[in-house]
C-alpha positions in Angstrom: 0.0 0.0 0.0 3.0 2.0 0.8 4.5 1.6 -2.6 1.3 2.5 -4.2 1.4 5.9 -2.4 4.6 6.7 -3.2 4.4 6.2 -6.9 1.3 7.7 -6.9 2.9 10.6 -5.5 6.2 10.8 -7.5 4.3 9.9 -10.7 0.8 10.8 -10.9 -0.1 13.5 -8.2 -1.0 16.8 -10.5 -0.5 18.8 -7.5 3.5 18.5 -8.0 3.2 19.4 -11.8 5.6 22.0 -12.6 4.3 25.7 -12.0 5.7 26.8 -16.6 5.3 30.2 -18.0 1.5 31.7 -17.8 -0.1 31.8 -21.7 -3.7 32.5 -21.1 -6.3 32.9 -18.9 -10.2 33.1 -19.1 -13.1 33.9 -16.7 -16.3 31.8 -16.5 -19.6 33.1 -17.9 -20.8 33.8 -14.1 -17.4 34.9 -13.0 -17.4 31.8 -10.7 -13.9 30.1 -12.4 -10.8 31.7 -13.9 -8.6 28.6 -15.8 -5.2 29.9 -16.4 -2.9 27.9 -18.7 0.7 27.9 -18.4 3.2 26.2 -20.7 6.2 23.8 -19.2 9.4 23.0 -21.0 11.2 20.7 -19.2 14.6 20.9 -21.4 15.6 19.9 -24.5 14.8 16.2 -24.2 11.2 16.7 -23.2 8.3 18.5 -25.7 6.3 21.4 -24.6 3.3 20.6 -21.9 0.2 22.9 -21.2 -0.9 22.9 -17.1 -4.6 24.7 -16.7 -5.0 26.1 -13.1 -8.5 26.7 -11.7 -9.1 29.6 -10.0 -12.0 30.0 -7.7 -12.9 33.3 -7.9 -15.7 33.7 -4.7 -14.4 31.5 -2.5 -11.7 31.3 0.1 -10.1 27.6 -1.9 -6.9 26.6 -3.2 -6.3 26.6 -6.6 -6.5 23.5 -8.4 -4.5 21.6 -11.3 -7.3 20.4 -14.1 -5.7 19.9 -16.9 -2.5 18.9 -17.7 -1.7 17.2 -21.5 2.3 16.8 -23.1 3.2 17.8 -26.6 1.1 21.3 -26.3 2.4 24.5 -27.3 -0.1 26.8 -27.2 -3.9 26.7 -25.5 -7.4 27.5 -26.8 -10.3 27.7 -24.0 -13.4 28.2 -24.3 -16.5 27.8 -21.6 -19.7 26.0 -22.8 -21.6 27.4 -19.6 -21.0 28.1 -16.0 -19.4 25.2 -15.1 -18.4 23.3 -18.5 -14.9 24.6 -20.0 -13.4 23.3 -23.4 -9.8 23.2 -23.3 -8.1 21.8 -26.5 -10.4 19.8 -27.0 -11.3 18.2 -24.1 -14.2 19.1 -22.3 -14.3 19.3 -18.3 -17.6 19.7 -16.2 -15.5 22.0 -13.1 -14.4 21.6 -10.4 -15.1 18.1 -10.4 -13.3 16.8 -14.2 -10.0 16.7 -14.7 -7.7 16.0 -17.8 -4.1 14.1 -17.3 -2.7 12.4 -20.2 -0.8 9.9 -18.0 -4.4 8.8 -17.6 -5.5 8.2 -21.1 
């Protein structure tokens, strides 16, 4: 169980993703959400990678890692509604979806 943690944790855990250089950000219809996406280049054996950050704009919470897909360069978001963003494709109902493509 141990071992399963700590892979987890090394491997898998989006909240240890790399913070990358902010690209883009837009609000939610309502205001509720801000996604920010940031690119991360990890060096020159590694391709580009985009991180989207949720923001929660009226409350007191953390910010939260959503999104996170490798061999990015550049972002396009767009919200459906309130509470349904389109990030490069991939749509996420927030705060609950996320996106990892370690998890395909």
């Amino acid at each position: 169980m141990l071992l399963s943690f700590v892979v987890y944790w090394a491997f898998y855990d989006m909240n240890r993703l790399p913070k990358g250089v902010f690209l883009t950000e837009e609000s939610s219809p309502d205001g509720k959400y801000t996604l920010g996406a940031y690119i991360s280049d990890r060096g020159a054996t590694t391709n580009y990678a985009i991180r989207g950050e949720l923001v929660f704009n009226d409350e007191k919470r953390k910010k939260k890692n959503i999104y996170w897909n490798y061999r990015e360069e550049s972002t396009d978001i767009s919200w459906v509604d309130n509470d349904t963003v389109v990030i490069n494709g991939h749509v996420l109902d927030v705060p609950r979806d996320k996106f990892d493509f370690r998890h395909k």
